[in-house]
C-alpha positions as protocol buffer text, in pm:
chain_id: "A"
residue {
  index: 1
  type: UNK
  ca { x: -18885 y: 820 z: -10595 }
}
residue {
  index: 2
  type: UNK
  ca { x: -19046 y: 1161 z: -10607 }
}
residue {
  index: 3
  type: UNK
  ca { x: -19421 y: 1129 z: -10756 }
}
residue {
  index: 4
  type: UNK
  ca { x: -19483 y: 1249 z: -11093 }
}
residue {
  index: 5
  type: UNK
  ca { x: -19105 y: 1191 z: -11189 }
}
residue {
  index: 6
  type: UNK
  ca { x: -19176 y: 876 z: -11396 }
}
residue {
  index: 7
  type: UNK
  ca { x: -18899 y: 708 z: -11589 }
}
residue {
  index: 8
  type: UNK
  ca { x: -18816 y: 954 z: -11759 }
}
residue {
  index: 9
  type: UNK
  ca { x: -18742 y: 1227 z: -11540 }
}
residue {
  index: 10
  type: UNK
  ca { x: -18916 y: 1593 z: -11465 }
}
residue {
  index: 11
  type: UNK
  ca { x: -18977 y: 1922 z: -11683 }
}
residue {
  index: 12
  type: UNK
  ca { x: -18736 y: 2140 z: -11491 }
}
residue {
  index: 13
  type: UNK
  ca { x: -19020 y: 2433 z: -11454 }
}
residue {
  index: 14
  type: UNK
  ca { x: -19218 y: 2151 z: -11260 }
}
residue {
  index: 15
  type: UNK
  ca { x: -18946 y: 2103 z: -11094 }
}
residue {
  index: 16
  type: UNK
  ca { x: -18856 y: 2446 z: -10989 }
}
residue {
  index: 17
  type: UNK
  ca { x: -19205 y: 2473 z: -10892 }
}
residue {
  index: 18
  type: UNK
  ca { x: -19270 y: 2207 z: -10651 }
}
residue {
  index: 19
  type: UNK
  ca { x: -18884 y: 2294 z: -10508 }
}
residue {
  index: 20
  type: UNK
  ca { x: -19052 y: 2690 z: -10418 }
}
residue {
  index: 21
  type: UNK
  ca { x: -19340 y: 2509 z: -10245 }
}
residue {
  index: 22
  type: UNK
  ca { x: -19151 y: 2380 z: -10012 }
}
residue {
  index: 23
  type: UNK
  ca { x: -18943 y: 2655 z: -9953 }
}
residue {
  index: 24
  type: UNK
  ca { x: -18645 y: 2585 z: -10134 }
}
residue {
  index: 25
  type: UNK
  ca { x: -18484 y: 2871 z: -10403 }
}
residue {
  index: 26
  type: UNK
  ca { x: -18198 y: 2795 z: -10631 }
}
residue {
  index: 27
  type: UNK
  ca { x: -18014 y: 3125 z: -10734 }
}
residue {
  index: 28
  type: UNK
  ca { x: -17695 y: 3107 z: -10944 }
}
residue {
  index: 29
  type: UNK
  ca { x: -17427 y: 3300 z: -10884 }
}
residue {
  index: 30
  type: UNK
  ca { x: -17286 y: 3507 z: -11255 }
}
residue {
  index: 31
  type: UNK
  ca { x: -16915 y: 3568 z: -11365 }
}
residue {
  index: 32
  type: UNK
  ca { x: -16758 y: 3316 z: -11147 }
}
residue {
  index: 33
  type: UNK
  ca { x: -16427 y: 3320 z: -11231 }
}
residue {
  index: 34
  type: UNK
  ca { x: -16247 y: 3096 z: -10979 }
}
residue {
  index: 35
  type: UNK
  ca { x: -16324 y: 2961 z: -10641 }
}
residue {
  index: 36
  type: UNK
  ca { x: -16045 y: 2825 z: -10407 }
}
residue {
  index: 37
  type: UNK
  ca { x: -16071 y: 2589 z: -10112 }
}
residue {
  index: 38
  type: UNK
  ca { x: -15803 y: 2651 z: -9893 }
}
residue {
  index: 39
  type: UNK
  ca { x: -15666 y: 2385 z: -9593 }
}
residue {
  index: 40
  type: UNK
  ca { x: -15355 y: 2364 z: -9441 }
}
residue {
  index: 41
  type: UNK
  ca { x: -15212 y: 2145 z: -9661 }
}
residue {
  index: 42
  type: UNK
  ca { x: -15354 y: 2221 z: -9989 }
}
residue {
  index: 43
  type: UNK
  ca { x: -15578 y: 2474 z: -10188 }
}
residue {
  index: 44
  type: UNK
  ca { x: -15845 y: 2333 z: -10423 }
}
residue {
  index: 45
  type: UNK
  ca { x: -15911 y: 2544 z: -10706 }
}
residue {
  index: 46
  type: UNK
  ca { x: -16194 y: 2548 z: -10938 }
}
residue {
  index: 47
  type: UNK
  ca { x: -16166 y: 2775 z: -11257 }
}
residue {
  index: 48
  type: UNK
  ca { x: -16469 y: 2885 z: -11446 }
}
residue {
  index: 49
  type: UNK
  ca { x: -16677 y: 2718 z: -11179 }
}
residue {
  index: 50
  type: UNK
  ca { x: -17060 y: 2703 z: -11230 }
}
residue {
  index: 51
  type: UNK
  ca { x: -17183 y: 2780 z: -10830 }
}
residue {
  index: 52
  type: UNK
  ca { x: -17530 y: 2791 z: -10712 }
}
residue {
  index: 53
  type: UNK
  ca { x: -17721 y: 2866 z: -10382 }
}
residue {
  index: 54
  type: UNK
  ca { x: -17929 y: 2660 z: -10268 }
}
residue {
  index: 55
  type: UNK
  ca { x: -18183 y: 2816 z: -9975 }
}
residue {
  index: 56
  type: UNK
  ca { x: -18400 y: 2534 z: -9715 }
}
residue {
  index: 57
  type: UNK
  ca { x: -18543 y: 2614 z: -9396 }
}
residue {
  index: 58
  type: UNK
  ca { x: -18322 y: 2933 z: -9404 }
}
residue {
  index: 59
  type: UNK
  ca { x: -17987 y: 2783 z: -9426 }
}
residue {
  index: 60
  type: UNK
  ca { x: -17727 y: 2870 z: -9718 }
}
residue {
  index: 61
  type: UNK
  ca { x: -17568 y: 2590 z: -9933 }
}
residue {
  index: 62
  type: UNK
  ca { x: -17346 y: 2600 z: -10214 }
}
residue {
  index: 63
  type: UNK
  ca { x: -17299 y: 2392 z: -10491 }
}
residue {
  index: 64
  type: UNK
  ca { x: -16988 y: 2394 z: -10718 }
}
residue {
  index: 65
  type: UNK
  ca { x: -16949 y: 2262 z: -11020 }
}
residue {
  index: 66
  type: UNK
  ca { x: -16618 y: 2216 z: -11239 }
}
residue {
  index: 67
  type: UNK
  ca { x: -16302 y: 2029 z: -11241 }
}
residue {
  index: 68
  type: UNK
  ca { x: -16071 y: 2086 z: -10975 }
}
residue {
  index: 69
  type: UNK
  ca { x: -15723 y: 2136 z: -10914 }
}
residue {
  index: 70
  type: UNK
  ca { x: -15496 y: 2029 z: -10580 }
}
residue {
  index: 71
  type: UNK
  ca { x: -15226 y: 2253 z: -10553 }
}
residue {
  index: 72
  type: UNK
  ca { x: -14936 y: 2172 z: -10209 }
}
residue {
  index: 73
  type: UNK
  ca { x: -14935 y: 2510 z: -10006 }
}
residue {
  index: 74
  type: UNK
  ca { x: -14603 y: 2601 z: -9972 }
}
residue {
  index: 75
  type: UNK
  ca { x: -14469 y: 2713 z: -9599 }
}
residue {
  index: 76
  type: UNK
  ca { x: -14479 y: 3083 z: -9614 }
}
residue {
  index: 77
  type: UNK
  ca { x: -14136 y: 3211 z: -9430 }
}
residue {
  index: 78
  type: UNK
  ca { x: -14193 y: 3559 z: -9263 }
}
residue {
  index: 79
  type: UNK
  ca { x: -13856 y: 3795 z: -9358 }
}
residue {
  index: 80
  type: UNK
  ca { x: -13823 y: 3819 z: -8968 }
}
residue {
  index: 81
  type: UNK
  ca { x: -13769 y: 3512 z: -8891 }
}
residue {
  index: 82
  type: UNK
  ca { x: -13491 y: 3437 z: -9139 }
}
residue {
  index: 83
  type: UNK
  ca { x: -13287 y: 3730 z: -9040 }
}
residue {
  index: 84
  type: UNK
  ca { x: -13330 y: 3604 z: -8710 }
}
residue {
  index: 85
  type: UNK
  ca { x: -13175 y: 3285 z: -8790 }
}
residue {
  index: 86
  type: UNK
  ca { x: -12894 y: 3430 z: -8999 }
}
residue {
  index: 87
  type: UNK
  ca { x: -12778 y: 3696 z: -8680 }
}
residue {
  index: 88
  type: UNK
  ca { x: -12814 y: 3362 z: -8453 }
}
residue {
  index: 89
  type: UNK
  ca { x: -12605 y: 3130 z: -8700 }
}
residue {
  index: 90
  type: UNK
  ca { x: -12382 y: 3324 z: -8994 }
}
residue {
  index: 91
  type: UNK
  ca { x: -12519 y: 3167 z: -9235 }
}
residue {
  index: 92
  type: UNK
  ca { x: -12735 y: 3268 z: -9545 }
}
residue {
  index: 93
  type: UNK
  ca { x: -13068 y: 3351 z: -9599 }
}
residue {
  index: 94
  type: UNK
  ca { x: -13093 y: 3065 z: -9882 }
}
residue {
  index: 95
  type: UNK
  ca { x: -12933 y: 2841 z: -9590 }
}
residue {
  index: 96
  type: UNK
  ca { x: -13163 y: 2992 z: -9324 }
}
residue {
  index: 97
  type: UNK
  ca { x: -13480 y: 2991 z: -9529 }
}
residue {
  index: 98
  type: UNK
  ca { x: -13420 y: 2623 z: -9603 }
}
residue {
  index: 99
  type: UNK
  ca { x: -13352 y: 2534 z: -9264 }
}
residue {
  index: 100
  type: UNK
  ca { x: -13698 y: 2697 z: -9138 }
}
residue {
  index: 101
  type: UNK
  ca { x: -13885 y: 2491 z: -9441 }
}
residue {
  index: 102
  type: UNK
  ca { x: -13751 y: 2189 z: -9270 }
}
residue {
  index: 103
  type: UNK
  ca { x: -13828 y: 2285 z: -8938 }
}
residue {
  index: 104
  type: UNK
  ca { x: -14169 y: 2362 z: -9047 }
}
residue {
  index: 105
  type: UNK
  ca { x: -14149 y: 2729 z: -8939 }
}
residue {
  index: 106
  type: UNK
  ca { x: -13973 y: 2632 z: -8609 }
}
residue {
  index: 107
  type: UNK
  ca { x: -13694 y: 2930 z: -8529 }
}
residue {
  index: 108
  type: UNK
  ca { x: -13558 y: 2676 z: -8231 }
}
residue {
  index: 109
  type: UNK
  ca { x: -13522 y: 2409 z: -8411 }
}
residue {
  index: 110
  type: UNK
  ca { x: -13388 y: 2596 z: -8712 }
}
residue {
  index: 111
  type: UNK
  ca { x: -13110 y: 2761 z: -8489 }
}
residue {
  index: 112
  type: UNK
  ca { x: -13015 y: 2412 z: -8300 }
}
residue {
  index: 113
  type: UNK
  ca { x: -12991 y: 2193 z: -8692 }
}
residue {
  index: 114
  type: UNK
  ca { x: -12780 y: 2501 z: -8825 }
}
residue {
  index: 115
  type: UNK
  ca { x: -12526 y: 2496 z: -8491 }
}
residue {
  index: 116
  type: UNK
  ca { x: -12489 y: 2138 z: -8486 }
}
């Protein structure tokens, strides 16, 4: 429990105050209009997100706040790599782009499922 809190909780000024005497500054960050998360699975978006910086001991950390939403990263298929796959094979690009999705990107193992 942080002294002077009391049950019922801190006047934010105070607050502020005895955050900038120990060397911590808040700063928000205006306009936010989105801020995406990306892995390599997934991208985690956050419209109209409230975000805020917080500054200790000279280290940088940001706080998000809003509701967010998982969206599956689709494979991207480089153009190259399909029309390899049609020259090697005959087939189409639909059938040659769909065989790469399932090989994960793989151009061998594309090539070898589509000449089977």
């Amino acid at each position: 429990m942080i002294p002077g809190m009391g049950g019922r909780g801190m006047n934010p000024a105070k607050m502020k105050q005895m955050m900038k005497q120990m060397g911590i500054n808040i700063e928000d960050v205006d306009d936010v209009e989105q801020v995406i998360i990306r892995t390599s699975e997934k991208d985690i978006i956050f419209n109209n997100a409230k975000v805020s910086i917080m500054t200790a001991q000279g280290v940088d950390t940001y706080q998000i706040v809003g509701t967010p939403e998982e969206v599956t990263r689709e494979l991207e298929i480089p153009d190259d790599d399909i029309r390899l796959v049609v020259e090697q094979t005959g087939v189409s690009e639909e059938e040659a782009r769909e065989a790469l999705k399932n090989a994960n990107g793989d151009l061998a193992e594309a090539i070898m499922t589509l000449s089977e």
